[in-house]
N, C-alpha and C positions, 0 to 999 in steps of 0.2 A: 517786419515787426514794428508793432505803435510805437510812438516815442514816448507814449504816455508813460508816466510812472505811478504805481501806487507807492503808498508812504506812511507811517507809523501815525495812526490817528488817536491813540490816548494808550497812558501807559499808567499802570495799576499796580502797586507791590501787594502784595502776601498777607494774608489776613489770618492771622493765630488762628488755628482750631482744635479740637479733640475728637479722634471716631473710633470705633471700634471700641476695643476694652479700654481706651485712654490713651491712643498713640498721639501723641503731639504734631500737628500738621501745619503747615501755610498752605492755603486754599485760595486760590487766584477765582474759580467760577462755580457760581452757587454760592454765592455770597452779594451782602446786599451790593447794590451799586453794578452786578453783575452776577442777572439768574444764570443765563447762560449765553451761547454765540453758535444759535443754529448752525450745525444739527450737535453738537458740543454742549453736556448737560454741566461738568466739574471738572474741575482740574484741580487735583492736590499733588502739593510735593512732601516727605517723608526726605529729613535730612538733618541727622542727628548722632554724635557717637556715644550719646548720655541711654545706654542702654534702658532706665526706667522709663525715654520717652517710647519707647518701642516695644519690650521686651511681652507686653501681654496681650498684642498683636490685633489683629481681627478674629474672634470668634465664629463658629456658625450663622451664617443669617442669610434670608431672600433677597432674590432678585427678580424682577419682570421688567420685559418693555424696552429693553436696551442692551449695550455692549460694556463691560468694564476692560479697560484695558491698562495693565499692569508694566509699567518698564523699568528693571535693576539695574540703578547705575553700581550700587558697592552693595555688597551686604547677598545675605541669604533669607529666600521665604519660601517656604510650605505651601500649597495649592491642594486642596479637597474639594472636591462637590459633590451634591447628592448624584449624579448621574454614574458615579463610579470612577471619574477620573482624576488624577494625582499628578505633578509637578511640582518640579524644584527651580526657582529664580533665584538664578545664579547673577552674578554680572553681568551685565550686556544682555538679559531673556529678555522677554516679553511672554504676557499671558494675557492673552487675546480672547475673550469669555463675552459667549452672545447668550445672554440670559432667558433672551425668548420669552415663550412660557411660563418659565420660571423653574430656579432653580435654588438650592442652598451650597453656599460653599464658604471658606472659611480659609485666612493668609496666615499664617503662624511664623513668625522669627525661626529661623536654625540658626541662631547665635545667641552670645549670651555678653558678649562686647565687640567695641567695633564701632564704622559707620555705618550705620543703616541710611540708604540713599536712594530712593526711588519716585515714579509718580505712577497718580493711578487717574486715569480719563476715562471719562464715560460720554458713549456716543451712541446719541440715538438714534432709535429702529423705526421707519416708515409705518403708517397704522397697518399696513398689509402685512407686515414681518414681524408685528410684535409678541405674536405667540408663534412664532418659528421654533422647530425643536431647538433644544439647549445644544449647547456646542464648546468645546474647549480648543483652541491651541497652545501649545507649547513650546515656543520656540524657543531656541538653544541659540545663544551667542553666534556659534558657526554660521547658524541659516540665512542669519540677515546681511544683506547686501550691501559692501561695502567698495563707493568709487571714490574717486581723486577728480575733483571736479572742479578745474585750474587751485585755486589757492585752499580748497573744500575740500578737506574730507567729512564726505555726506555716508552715513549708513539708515537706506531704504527701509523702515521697518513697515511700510504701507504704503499702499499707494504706488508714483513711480518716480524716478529726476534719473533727466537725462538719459533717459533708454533703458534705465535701469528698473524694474518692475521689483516691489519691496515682496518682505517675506507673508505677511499674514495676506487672510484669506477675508474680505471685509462685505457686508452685505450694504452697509451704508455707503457712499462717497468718500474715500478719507485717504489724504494723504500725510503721513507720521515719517518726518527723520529727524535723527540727530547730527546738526552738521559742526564739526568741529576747523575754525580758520586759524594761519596760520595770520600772527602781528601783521597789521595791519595790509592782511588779504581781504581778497572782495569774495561776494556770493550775490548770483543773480538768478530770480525764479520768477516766470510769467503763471498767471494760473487766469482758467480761463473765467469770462464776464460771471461775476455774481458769486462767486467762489467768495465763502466763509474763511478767513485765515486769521494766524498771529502765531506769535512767536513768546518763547520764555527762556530769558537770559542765562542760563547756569551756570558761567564763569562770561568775565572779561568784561567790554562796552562796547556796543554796535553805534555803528551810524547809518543811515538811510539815504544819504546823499540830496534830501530834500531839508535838511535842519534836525531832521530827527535823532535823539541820541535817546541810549537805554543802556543799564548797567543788571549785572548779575543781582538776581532775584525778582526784575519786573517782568511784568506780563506786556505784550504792546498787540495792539489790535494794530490789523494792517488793512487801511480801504483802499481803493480806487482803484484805476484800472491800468492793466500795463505790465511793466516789469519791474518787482522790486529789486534794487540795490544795493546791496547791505556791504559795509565794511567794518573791520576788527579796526577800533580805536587804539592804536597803537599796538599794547601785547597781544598775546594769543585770545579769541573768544569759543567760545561753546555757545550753542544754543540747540533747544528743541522748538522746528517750524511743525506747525500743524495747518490743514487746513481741510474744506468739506464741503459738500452743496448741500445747502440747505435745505430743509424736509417744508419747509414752512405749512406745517401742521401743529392745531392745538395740541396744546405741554396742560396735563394735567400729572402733576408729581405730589406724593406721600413717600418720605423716608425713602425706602429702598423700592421703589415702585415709581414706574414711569409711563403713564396710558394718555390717551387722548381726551378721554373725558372721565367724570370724577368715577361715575357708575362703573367706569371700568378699575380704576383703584378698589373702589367696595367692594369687586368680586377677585380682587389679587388677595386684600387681605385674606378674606373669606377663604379662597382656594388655598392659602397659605394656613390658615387655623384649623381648616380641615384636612390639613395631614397632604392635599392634594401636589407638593409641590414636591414629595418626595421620592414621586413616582411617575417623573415627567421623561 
């Protein structure tokens, strides 16, 4: 093993948004100062017990060109799409939706108070896979993989750590857990040359063992090469690691449309105006 380490190269808090009918968001990517972190197009978190920030949810709308991927930490949501399929995010789900093609589908609240606490990542599709048929999973809290990884509890929702192989089924590169440390426990993960990562703080403060520190609610982009480090600053931390090879192909993005080039956006609309996406 290298001795090299990677280590937290820029940390970024939450940036107010609004999507859907009005739900109230922090949005870490696709936001200025950061389009995206190949092959990683957004990241928003949904964390709120003011029902009116939530309450009128996501309605009906398209997709093309990528994967949205849905994970409940508190709260309950609704899942439609036009393809015929239907899910409930429970705590702990995940709804794993490869838009392809294209497709419509719509996230609906089943509460009416509460915390609503979730995020939603989108991750892009190779130009070869971006009209792949639409696809849903559904994962139930039980599915995902859950190890004890020295002072780590990691649950696998993609990807692998530590021999453990996650629950979704990914046509991109992507590895998704959530790893939960005990006061000041360590967590160490190699990932290999060129690998896209970073991590979002959701409770506590990490340290990285090279000077880096981060606190609940930032984003931190993680370069270099090696193994990263990471320790629980004192109490207990949470965080969600992500990471992914890069497609390094032209991002041509409109709204809810994600193609390679613009021409290919003008025929998502299109295909989209003409009824064509609800029949995919």
């Amino acid at each position: 093993m290298s001795d090299k380490h990677r280590k937290f190269a820029r940390i970024l808090e939450g940036m107010d948004a609004s999507d859907g009918a009005g739900v109230r968001l922090k949005r870490y990517i696709a936001r200025p100062g950061l389009e995206e972190i190949d092959p990683f197009l957004l990241l928003d978190e949904f964390r709120t017990e003011q029902a009116d920030d939530y309450i009128a949810g996501f309605p009906p709308h398209p997709h093309r060109g990528f994967e949205t991927v849905t994970y409940m930490v508190h709260g309950r949501m609704r899942h439609r799409d036009s393809t015929g399929m239907e899910g409930l995010l429970t705590p702990g789900a995940v709804q794993w939706m490869t838009a392809g093609r294209g497709i419509i589908h719509s996230e609906m609240p089943e509460m009416e108070s509460g915390l609503m606490w979730g995020y939603q990542l989108w991750v892009n599709l190779p130009a070869k896979l971006k009209l792949h048929a639409p696809r849903y999973q559904d994962i139930a809290p039980e599915r995902i993989p859950v190890l004890q990884d020295g002072d780590a509890r990691v649950r696998v929702i993609a990807g692998s750590h530590a021999g453990t192989a996650g629950a979704a089924e990914t046509l991109t590169e992507v590895t998704y857990l959530d790893v939960e440390l005990a006061a000041n426990g360590g967590f160490s993960r190699h990932e290999a040359a060129g690998q896209a990562s970073f991590l979002l703080v959701l409770d506590g403060e990490l340290q990285d063992g090279q000077g880096g520190y981060a606190k609940r609610g930032q984003l931190v982009i993680i370069e270099g090469d090696g193994t990263l480090e990471l320790k629980a600053d004192g109490e207990e931390a949470r965080f969600l690691y992500i990471a992914g090879a890069p497609l390094n192909e032209p991002i041509a993005r409109r709204g809810p449309f994600v193609m390679n080039t613009m021409d290919e956006i003008r025929q998502a609309f299109e295909d989209y105006q003409s009824g064509r996406f609800a029949n995919t």
